[in-house]
C-alpha positions as CSV (number, residue, x, y, z in Angstrom):
1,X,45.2,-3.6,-33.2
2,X,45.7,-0.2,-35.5
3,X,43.4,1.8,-35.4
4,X,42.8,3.2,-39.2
5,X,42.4,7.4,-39.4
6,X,38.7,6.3,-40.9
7,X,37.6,4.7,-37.7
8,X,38.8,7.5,-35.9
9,X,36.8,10.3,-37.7
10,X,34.2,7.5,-37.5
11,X,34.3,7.1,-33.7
12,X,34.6,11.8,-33.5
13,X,31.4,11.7,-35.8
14,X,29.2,9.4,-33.9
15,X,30.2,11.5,-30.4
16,X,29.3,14.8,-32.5
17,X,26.2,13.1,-33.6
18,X,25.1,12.4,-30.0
19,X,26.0,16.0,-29.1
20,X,24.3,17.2,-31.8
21,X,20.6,15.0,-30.3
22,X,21.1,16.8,-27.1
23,X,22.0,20.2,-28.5
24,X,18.5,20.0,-30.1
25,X,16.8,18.8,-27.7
26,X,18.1,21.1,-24.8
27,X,17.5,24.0,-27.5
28,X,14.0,22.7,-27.7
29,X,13.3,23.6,-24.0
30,X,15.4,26.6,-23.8
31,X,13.9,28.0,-27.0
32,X,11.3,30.6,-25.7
33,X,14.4,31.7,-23.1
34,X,17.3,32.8,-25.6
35,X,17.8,35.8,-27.4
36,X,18.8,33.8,-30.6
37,X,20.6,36.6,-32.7
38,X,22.1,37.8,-29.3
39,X,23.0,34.1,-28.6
40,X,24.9,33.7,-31.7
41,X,26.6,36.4,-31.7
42,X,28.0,36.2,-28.3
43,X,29.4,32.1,-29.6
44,X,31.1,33.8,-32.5
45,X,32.8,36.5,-31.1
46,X,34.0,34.2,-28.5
47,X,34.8,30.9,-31.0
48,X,38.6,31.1,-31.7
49,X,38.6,27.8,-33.6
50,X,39.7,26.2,-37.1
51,X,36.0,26.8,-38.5
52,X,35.5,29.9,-40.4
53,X,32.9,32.2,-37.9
54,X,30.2,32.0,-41.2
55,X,29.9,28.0,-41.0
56,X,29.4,28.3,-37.0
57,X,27.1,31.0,-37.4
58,X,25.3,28.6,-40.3
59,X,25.8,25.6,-37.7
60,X,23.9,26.9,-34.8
61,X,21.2,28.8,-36.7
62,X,20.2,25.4,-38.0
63,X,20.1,23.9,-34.4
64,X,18.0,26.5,-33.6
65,X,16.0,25.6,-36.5
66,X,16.2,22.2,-35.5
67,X,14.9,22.7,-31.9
68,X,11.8,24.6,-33.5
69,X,13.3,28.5,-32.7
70,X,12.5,31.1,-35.0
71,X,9.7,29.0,-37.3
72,X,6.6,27.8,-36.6
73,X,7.2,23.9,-36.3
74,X,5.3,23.3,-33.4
75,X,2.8,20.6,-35.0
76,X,5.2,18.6,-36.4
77,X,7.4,18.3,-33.2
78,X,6.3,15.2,-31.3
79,X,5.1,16.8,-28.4
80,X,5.7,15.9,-24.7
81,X,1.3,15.6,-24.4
82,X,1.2,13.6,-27.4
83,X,0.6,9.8,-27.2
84,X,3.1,9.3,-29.8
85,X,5.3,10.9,-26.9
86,X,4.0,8.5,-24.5
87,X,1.2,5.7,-25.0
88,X,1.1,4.9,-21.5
89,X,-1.9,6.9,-19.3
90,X,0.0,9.2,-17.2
91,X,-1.7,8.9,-13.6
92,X,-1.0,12.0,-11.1
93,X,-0.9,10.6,-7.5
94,X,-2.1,12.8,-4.9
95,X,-2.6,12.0,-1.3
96,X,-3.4,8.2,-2.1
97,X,-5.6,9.4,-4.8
98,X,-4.7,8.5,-8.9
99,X,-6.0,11.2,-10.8
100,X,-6.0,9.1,-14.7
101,X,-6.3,5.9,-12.8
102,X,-8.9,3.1,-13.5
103,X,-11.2,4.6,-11.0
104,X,-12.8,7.9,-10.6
105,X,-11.2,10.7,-8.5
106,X,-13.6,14.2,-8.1
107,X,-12.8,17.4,-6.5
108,X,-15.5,19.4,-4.6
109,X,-15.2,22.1,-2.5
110,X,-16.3,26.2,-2.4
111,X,-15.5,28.5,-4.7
112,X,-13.1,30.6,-2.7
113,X,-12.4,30.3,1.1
114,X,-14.0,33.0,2.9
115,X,-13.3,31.8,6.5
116,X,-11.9,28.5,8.4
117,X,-15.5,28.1,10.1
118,X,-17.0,27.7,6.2
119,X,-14.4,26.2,4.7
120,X,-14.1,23.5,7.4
121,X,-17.8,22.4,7.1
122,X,-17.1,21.5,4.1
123,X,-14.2,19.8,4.3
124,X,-15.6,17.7,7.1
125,X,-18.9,16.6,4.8
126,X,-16.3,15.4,2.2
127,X,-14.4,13.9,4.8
128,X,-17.4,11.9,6.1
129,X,-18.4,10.9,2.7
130,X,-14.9,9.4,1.8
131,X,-13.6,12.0,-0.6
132,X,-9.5,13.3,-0.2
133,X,-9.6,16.5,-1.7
134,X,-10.8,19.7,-1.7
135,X,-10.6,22.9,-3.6
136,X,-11.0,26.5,-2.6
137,X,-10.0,30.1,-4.0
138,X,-7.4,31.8,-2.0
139,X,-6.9,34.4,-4.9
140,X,-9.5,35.0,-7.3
141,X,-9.5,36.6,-10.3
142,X,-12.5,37.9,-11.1
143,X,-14.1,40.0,-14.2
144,X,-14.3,43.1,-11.8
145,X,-11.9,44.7,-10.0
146,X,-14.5,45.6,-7.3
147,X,-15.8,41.6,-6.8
148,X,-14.2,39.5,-3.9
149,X,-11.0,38.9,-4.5
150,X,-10.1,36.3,-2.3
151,X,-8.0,36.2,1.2
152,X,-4.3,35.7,-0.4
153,X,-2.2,34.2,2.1
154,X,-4.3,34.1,4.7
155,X,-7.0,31.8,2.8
156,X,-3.6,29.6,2.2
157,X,-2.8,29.3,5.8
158,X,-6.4,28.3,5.9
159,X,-6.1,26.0,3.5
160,X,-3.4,24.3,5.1
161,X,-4.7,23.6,8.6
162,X,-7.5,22.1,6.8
163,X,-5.2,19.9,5.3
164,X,-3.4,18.9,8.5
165,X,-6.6,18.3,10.5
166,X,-8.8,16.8,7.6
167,X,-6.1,14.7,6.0
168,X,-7.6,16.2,2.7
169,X,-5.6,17.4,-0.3
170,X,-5.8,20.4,-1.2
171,X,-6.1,22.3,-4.3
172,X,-6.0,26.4,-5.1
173,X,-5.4,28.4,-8.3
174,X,-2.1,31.0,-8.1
175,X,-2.1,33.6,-10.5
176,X,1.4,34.9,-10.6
177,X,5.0,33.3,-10.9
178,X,5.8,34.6,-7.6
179,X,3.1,32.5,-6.2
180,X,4.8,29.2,-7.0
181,X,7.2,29.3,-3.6
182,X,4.6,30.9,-1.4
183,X,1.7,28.5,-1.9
184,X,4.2,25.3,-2.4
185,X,4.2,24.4,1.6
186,X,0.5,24.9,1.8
187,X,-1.1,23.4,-1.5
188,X,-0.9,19.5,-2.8
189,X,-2.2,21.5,-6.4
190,X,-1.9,24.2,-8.2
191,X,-4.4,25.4,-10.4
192,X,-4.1,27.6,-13.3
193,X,-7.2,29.2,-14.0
194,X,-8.9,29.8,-17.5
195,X,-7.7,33.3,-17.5
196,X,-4.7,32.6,-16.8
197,X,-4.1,29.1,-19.1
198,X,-2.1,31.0,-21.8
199,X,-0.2,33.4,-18.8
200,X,3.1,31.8,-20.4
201,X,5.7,32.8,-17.5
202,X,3.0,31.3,-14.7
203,X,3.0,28.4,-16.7
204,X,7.1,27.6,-16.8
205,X,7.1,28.5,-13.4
206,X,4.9,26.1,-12.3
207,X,6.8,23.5,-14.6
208,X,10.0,24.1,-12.9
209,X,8.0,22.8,-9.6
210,X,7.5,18.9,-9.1
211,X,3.7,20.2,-7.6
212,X,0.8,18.6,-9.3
213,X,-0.9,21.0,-11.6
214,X,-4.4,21.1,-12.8
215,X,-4.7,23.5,-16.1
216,X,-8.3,24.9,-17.2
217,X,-9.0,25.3,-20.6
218,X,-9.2,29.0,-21.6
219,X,-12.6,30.7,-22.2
220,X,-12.3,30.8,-26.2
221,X,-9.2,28.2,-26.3
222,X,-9.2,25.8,-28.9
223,X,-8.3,22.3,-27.9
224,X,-4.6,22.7,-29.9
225,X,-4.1,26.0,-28.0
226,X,-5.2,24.1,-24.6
227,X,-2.8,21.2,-25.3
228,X,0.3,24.0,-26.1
229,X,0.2,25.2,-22.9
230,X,-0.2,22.2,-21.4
231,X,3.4,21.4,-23.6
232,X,4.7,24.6,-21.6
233,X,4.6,23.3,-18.2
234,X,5.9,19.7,-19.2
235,X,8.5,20.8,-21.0
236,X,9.8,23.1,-17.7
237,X,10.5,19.3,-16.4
238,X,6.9,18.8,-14.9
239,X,5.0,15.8,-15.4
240,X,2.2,16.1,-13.1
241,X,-0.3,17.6,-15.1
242,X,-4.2,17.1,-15.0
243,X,-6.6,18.8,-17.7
244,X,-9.6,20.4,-16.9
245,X,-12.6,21.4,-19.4
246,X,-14.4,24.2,-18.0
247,X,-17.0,25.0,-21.1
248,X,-16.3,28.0,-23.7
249,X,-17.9,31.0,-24.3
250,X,-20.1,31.2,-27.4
251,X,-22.9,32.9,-28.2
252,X,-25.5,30.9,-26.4
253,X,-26.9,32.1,-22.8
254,X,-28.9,29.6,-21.6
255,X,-25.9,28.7,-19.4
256,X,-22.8,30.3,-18.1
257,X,-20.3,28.9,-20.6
258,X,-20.7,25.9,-23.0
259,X,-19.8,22.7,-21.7
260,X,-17.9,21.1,-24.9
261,X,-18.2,17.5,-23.8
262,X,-16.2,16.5,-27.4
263,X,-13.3,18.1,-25.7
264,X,-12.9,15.2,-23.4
265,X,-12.5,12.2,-26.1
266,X,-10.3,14.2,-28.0
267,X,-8.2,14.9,-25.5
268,X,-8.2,11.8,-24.5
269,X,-7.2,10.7,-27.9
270,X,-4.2,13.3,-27.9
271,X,-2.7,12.9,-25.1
272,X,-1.9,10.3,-22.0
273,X,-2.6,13.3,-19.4
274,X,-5.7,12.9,-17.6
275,X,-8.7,14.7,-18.2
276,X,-11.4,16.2,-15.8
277,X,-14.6,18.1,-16.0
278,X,-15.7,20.8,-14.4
279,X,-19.6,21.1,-14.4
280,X,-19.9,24.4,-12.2
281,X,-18.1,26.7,-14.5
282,X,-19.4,25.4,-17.5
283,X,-23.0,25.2,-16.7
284,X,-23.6,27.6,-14.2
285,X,-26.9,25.7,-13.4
286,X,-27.1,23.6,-10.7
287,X,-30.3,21.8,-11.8
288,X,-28.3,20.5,-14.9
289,X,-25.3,19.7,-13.6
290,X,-25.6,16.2,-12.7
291,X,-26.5,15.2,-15.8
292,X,-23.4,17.0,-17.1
293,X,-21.3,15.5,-14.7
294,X,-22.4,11.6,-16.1
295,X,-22.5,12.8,-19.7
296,X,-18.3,13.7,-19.0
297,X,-18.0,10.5,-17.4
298,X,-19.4,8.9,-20.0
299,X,-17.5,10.1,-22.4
300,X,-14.3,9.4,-20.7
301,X,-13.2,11.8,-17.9
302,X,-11.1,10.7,-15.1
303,X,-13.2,12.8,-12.7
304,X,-15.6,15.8,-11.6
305,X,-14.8,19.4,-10.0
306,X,-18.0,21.0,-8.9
307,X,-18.3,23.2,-6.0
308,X,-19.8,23.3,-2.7
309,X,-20.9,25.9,0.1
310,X,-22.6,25.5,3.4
311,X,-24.8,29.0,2.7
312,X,-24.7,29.9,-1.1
313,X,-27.2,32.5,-0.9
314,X,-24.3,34.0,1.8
315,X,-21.5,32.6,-0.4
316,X,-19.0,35.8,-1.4
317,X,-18.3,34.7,-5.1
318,X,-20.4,32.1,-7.9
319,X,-23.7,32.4,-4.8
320,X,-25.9,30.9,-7.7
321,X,-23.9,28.0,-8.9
322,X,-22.5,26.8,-5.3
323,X,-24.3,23.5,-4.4
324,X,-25.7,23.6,-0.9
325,X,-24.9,20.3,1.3
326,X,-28.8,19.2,0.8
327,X,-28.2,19.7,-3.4
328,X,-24.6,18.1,-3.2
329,X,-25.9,15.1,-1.7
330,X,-28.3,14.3,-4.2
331,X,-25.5,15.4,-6.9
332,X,-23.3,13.0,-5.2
333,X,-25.3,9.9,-5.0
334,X,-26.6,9.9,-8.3
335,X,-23.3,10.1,-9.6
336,X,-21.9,6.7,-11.5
């Protein structure tokens, strides 16, 4: 059978089409990593081909167009987050536990570990109550340079032999890229801490790792903003990632931040990642805090971080909000 010269341009066109798809869609990942003028005039120089160097330079300006570099197309991209981008809930499996399954998966723990005697004691209370994971600072960034900072690596090598002999996840915020390869053997989580949610080179970095990561919502973010650099991590290649409302800062004082319950329904509306609460940082009050915890359930979160300390008067960071065992248990049980 002769081929005619139609169905051979037909069959170049198709493949260039396809190349083309990938082109912008690779372009849509790389974008915040090229130089773009730099990039295009590197091609051209290079380019010895049949097109004149002003239709090549046209050609790949427009990809770059395409793939959302140099404009501002970001809301009319269909996002990774997006349920348009996936419908399905994505659940985040962690030690046996579905973080955005059907049931209910919470995260307790203290605020920063300050020792293997205090972080154990709590580990082992969760432990005896059924829970699989637990949260602690090893690095804390705090408002002053002259509050407790944290233990670094040592609080991670803490961290992990509670893991090994508690059988507990284990979950820690990192606060710099180079943290990424150092707290990867001892963490099942990372955390990216409100300060740090729009930190965009700690984001990617953590994208480029296959480690579960839990992002808080900045202290003034707006839910868009919040859901942008959530985009940042996926789009490093990382699927695993949990949301986490932590209230934000307005002008009232009653509590330590505002707790924007609304957040959690829109989210959930927006995207298929799951969504948690955390009632500590958000209310600063312990006395409230359960009814904050069943007013995010309620309204559709897939679980509760709140911490926990064996002395909080003693405790080195957050003494007033840290639940002692007697005020966790009654937290505990009276959640749904």
């Amino acid at each position: 059978m002769t081929v005619s010269r139609e169905d051979e341009l037909f069959e170049i066109d198709m493949e260039l089409l396809k190349l083309l798809d990938e082109r912008i869609q690779k372009g849509a990942i790389a974008r915040h990593d090229v130089d773009e003028a730099a990039y295009i005039q590197k091609l051209t120089s290079i380019y010895d081909g049949a097109a004149p160097g002003e239709l090549v330079e046209k050609l790949i300006q427009s990809l770059f167009n395409e793939s959302g570099k140099g404009r501002d197309h970001g809301a009319e991209r269909r996002m990774l987050y997006s349920r348009e981008s996936k419908r399905s809930d994505t659940i985040v499996e962690v030690n046996g536990h579905e973080i955005g399954g059907p049931g209910t998966v919470n995260i307790f723990g203290p605020c920063a570990v300050e020792s293997y005697r205090q972080t154990a004691e709590v580990a082992a209370m969760l432990k005896e109550k059924g829970l699989g994971i637990i949260r602690g600072g090893a690095y804390k960034p705090r408002t002053s340079p002259y509050d407790f900072q944290g233990l670094g690596e040592e609080g991670l090598r803490i961290l992990s032999r509670i893991r090994e002999e508690y059988g507990l996840a284990v979950i820690s915020e990192i606060t710099a890229p180079g943290h990424v390869e150092l707290a990867r053997p001892h963490l099942d989580i990372f955390q990216i801490g409100a300060r740090n949610m729009q930190n965009f080179e700690l984001l990617k970095a953590v994208g480029r790792s296959q480690t579960p990561v839990l992002l808080k919502r900045g202290l003034s973010a707006t839910v868009e903003e919040f859901l942008y650099a959530a985009e940042y991590i996926l789009a490093e290649g990382n699927p695993r990632v949990i949301l986490c409302e932590r209230g934000i800062r307005t002008y009232e004082k009653s509590t330590r931040n505002t707790l924007d319950i609304s957040a959690v329904p829109l989210l959930k509306q927006a995207t298929h990642l799951p969504v948690m609460v955390d009632v500590t940082h958000s209310t600063g009050r312990k006395e409230i805090m359960a009814e904050c915890a069943k007013a995010a359930l309620a309204a559709g979160a897939d679980g509760i971080m709140a911490e926990v300390h064996p002395e909080p008067d003693a405790a080195l960071s957050d003494s007033k909000q840290q639940m002692s065992f007697t005020e966790f248990e009654d937290f505990y049980t009276n959640l749904p």
